[in-house]
Structure formats: C-alpha cells, structure tokens
N, C-alpha and C positions, 0 to 999 in steps of 0.2 A: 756286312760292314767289315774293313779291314783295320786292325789295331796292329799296332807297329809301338814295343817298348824300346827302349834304350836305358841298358845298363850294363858297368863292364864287368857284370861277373853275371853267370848267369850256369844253367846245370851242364855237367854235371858233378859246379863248385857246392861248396854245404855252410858259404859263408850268409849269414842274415838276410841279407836283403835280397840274396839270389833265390836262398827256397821262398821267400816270400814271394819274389816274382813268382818264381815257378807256378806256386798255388794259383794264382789270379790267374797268369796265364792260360795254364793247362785248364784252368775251369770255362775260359772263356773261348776255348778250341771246342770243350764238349758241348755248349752251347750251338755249334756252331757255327763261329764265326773264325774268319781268315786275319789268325794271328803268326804275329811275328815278332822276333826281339834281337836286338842288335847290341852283337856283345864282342867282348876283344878273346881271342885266343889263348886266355892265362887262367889259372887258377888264380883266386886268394890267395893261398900258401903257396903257389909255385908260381912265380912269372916265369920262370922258363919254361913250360907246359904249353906243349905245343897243338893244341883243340884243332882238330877238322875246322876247314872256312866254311861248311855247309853242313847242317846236320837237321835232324827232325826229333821231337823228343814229344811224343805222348800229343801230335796234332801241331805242334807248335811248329814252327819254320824255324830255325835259328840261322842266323850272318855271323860268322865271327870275324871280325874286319882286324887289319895289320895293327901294331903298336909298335914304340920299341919297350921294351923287357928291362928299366932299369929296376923296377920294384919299391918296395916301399923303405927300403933302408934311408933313401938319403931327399933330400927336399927338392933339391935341385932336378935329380933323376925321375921322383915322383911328378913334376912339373912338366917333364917333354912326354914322358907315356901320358898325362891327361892332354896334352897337346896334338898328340898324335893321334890319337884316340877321336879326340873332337872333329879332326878335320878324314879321320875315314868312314866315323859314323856320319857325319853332315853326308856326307859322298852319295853314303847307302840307302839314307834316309833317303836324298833327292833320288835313288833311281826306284824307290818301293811307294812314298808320300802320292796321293793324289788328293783329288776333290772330293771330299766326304771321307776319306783317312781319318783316323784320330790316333793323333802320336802320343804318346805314355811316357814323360819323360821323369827318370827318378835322379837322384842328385849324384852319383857318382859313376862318373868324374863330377865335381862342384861345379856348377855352369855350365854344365851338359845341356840345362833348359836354353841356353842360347840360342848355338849351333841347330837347336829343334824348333827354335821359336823361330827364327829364318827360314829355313826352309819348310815348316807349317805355312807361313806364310804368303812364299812364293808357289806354293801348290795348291792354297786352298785347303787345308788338313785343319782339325781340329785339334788346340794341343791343350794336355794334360799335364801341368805340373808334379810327381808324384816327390814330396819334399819330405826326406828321412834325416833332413836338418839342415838349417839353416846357414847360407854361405852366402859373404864372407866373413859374416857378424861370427862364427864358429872359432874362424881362424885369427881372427883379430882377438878374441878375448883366451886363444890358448898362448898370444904372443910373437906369431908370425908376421916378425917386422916388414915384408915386402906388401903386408897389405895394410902396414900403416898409414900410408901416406895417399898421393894419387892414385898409383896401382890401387889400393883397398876403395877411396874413391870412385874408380874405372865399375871395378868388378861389382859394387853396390847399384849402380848405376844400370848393369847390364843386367846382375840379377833381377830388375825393377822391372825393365822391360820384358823382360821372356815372364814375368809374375803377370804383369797389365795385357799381354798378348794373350794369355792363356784363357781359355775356358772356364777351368776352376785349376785354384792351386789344392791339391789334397795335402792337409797336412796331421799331425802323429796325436795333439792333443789341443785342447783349451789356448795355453799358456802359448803354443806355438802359433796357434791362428791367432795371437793379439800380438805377437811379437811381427811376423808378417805385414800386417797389416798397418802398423805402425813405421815397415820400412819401408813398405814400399807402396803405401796410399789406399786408404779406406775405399776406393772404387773397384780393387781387384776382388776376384771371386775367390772364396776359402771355404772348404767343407774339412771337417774334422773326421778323417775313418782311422780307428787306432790300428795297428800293428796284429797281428793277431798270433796263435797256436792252431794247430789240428789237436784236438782234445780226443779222435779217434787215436791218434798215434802215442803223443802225451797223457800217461793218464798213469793219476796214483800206484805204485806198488811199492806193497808195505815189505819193512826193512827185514822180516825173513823169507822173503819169494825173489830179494833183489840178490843177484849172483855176483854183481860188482862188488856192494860192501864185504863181500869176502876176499874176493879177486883183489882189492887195493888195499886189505890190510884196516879195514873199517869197520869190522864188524860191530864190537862192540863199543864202540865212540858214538859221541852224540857228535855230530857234521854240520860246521858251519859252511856252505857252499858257494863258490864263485864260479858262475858258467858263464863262459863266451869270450869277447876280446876286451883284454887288459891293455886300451889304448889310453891315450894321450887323454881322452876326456872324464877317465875315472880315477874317482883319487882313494887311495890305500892307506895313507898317515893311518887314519883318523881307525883303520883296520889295524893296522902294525900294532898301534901303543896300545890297543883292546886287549892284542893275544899278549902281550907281555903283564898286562895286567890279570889276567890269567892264567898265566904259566903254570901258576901250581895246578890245577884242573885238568890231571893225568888225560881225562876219559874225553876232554873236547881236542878236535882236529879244524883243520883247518884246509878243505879241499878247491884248488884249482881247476877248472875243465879247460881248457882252450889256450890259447896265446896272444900275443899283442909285444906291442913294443916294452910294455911292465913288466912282462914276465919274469924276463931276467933280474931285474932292477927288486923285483920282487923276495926273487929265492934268496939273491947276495945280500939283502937287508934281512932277511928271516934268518938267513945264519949268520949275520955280525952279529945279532941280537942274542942269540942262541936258543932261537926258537926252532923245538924239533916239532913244532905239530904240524907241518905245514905240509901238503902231498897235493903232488901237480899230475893231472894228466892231460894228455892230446885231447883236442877235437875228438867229439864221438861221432860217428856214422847217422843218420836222420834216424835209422830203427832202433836207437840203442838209447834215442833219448828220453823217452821213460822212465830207464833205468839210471843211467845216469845223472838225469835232475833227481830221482829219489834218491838216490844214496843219500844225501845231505839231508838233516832234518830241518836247517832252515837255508833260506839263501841270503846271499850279500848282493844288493844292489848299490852300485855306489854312481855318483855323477857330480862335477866340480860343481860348485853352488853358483861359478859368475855362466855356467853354459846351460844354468834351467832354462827353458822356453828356445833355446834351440834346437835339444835334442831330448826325447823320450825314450830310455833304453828299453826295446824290445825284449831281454830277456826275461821279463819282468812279465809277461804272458805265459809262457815255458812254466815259470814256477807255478804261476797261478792254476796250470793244467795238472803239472805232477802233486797239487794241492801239498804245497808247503808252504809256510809263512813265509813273508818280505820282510829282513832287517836292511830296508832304506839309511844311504847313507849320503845326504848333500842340501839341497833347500827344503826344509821343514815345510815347507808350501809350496811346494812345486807338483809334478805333475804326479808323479808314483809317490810323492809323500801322503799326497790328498787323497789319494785313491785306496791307498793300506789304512788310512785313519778311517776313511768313510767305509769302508768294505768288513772292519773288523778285518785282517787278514796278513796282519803285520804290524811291524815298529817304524816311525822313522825317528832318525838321529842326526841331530845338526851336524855340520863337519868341524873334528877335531874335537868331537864330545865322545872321547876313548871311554871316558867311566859310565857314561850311558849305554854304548852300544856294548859292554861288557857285563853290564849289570842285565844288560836283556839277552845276551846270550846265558849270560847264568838263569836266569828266571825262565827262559824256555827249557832248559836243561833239566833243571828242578821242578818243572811244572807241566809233563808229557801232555796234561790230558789240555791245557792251556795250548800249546805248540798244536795236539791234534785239532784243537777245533779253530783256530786259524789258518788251518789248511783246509778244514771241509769246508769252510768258507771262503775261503781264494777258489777251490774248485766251484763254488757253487756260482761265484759271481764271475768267472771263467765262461760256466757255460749259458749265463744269460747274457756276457756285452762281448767275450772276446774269442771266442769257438769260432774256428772258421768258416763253417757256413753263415755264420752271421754275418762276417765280412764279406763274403764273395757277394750275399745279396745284397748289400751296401753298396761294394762296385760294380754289380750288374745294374743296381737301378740308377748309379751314378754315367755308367757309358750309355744309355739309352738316349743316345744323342743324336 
C-alpha cells in the first residue's frame, strides 16, 4: 500500500505537528509500506530555509515542492505561500495518487484537504482527513474579517466537501468530532485519535538530575511552565493578573519554552508590569525535551474559551509524559478541562479567573507532595491513553484500508 501525507512542515522541522507526522510516518515505513509526505521547503521558524526538493529520512520518501517565502508575519503574505503551496502540492499529489493510494491530508495550509480531495478523486485514492483544527470556523472566531462574509461562506462550503469525500476525517477529541459533524453533516465519517508523546523519550526527571533548572537560573524556584507556541489561539490575561498577584512570592517563576506571535507582546507586558519573574527560552531540540518540560513543576495550558472544540492543544500530552500537573486555562469543559478533572492530574481555571489560577499555583507550591501525585498521575494516564505506541496502533488499524 502506498500512503502519501501532505503537510507543510515536515523533518527536519521540530514544529508539532511535523514530529507528529514524523512518528506515524516513519512507523508506518517500518511496517512496510511505501510512504511518502509532501511538504514545502521551509522550516517553521525559517521560511527562508532552503530544504533539498528530494530527500529520504528513516524510509520515508519526502517532495518538498516550491512556495513563495513570505512567512507568517503578515496575513496577506501568509495567504499566497498557502496558495502556492496548494497548487504545487495538488501537482505532486497527481503525479504520486493512484488507485488504492490513501492520501493523509492534515490541515496546514487550512484547506489542504481540498486540493487532496480532488485529486483523490480523479485517481481513485483513498483520502484521509487528518484535522489538527478546525477551518474556517478557527479563523472566523479569532476575527479574520475576509472569512466573514462569502469568502468564509466559499471556504465552509469546501471544507464540507473534502469532510463528505473523505474516508474518515480523524479528529484531536470528543468536542471536535461534535463540532465537525455539526458543520459539515452527520453522514461524514469521524474517528477520534488524540495527539499523542513518545513517553520513551519524555519521561520524568526529577528536579536534581535536571541540568536545565541550573543552566536558566531555576534552581531553586518552584516553575510555573509554558512550552510551545504563544500563538493567536492562547490567551495570557488571565496568566499576567495571576503573576502580579503574586508578586510578592520571591521563590515562584515564570518560564516560557518556545515562540509565537505573543511572545513579544508577552515580555513588553511583563515588564510594564514590573514583573521580573518571567524567563523565556528557544525551542528545545526533540532530545532535550524531557528536560525541559521538567524543569517546571507545573505547566500552563492556556486556549481562548470561543476556539474549544476547534482545537485540542497538544502540549498537553508532553506534560502528561514529563508527569507534571496541568493548570488549564480556557472552558472549564472543554476538552483538557475534562480530562485534568477526570484524571486527578491537574486544575482547570475559567478564563480571567486570575485569583483562582494563583490561589493554585500557591497551593501546589505549598503542597509538594499534592503537585507530586498529580504528576504520577498525568504519567500514569499518559501511558494507558496517550504513549505513542498506543497511537501508532490506533493508526495502523485505522489505515488497514
């Protein structure tokens, strides 16, 4: 069988949803089968990065097909690279697609599933929805006035189609298979596989064997933690008015891993405030993140309350691996709310409820052995639902097509 994904990032980027490919991928090379992934020639943090157009990586075939390079700074710029993008991956797709193919399409570029649902179509391929969030309904509730109108219209209307062509649409949780299916018709196909960790590579280590908490000046601070990207969909308020409520609480910090378009918006409001607890560093390397999700003794999940049921943030498995608690921060019932309440394995905290999400950083502070056992417990239910072998045989029995 030939599997054929499409996504535009893919190794040897270290953004989310590339090493997730990666994983399924490369697992389903050692299986083997004749895999392939159709991806653009940029990194995440570098569009100017200029990737080989042909490469091989642990079985896998990789295409990195042309774009242009405007990057993610500006709306407009980001519109012609997913435009460009569409019309050299379609290209690629039609000269690899045959009959009995199953294309693997994940959502970025938004509508990616189109351009695959067509030419699945005219080849006879079998196509796979893989939806890491819901589009245009994403960009409509973050404000993006060109998909108010018929544009937003157009693009519902097309997501609906490549949803009803497809096989099964995979999607991240509960909340997003009911939101699906309510936009684009109760006859399409939906399985739920969550996002998952390598729990080999992620795994607890305790805060005197970790080399970081010295290296950043961490030693002895109890670590509230943010890892990954500080984008558009995560909101901070409701974190900001915590730490100032806090302030006096020498021994709490406040650590960033990763970037996004908040980042900045981040530090310039932590120092209007005159909040010095605040410490940012880069993206970690895949083997380093062990370490780096432990430094922190708990983590900050945060997600706008109107984007529940579109998007499940993934790092929210990572924690679960480095067996630290989840202080959730967005719909009290949404999908990592529900899962930290039922798991024992964390807090969640409505958004803009600074005195609750600071009264529980205080109370894991003052309560080590409280903090430790909601982390042996995020590990433990880590590696019964969310370990990656769990998932790979979810999508091996799932491609058995």
């Amino acid at each position: 069988m030939k599997l054929i994904f499409l996504n535009r990032y893919f190794h040897p980027d270290i953004s989310a949803t590339s090493q997730i490919l990666g994983d399924l991928a490369i697992d389903q090379a050692r299986r083997g089968r004749e895999v392939h992934v159709i991806t653009s020639r940029q990194l995440y943090e570098d569009p100017a990065a200029g990737l080989p157009a042909v490469a091989e990586h642990q079985g896998v075939r990789i295409h990195r097909v042309w774009t242009s390079r405007f990057g993610r700074a500006s709306l407009p710029g980001r519109a012609v690279d997913y435009a460009t993008f569409y019309l050299a991956a379609a290209a690629k797709l039609a000269s690899l697609a045959d009959k009995g193919s199953v294309v693997i399409a994940k959502s970025d570029p938004p509508l990616i599933s189109v351009p695959a649902a067509c030419v699945a179509l005219l080849k006879g391929s079998v196509l796979i929805n893989w939806q890491q969030d819901i589009f245009p309904e994403i960009a409509q509730r973050l404000g993006v006035r060109l998909l108010s109108g018929p544009a937003g219209s157009l693009a519902r209307a097309l997501r609906s189609f490549s949803a009803r062509r497809a096989k099964v649409n995979v999607v991240l949780g509960a909340r997003m298979a009911q939101v699906l299916l309510e936009a684009a018709g109760p006859g399409i196909g939906v399985q739920v596989i969550e996002n998952w960790a390598d729990g080999a590579l992620v795994r607890p280590v305790a805060r005197g064997a970790n080399p970081l908490r010295g290296a950043w000046g961490l030693a002895d601070r109890f670590v509230v933690g943010y890892s990954g990207n500080m984008g558009r969909a995560h909101e901070f308020d409701t974190l900001l008015d915590a730490a100032e409520l806090l302030r006096g609480e020498a021994r709490i910090a406040f650590l960033f891993v990763g970037s996004g378009r908040q980042k900045e918006w981040i530090g310039r409001e932590a120092a209007r405030r005159g909040l010095t607890s605040f410490v940012f560093q880069p993206y970690q390397p895949r083997e380093m993140l062990a370490f780096s999700l432990s430094v922190a003794d708990a983590h900050l999940v945060t997600l706008q309350r109107e984007l529940e049921g579109l998007i499940v943030p993934s790092k929210f498995y990572g924690i679960a691996a480095a067996g630290r608690p989840t202080l959730f921060v967005g719909d009290t019932d949404g999908e990592i709310a529900r899962t930290v309440v039922r798991e024992g394995c964390g807090v969640a905290v409505a958004t803009g409820d600074s005195a609750a999400l600071a009264r529980s950083i205080r109370q894991l502070r003052e309560h080590p052995d409280e903090a430790n056992g909601m982390g042996l417990r995020a590990r433990a239910a880590f590696e019964r639902n969310w370990d990656l072998p769990i998932a790979l045989r979810r999508w091996d029995d799932l491609l058995q097509v």
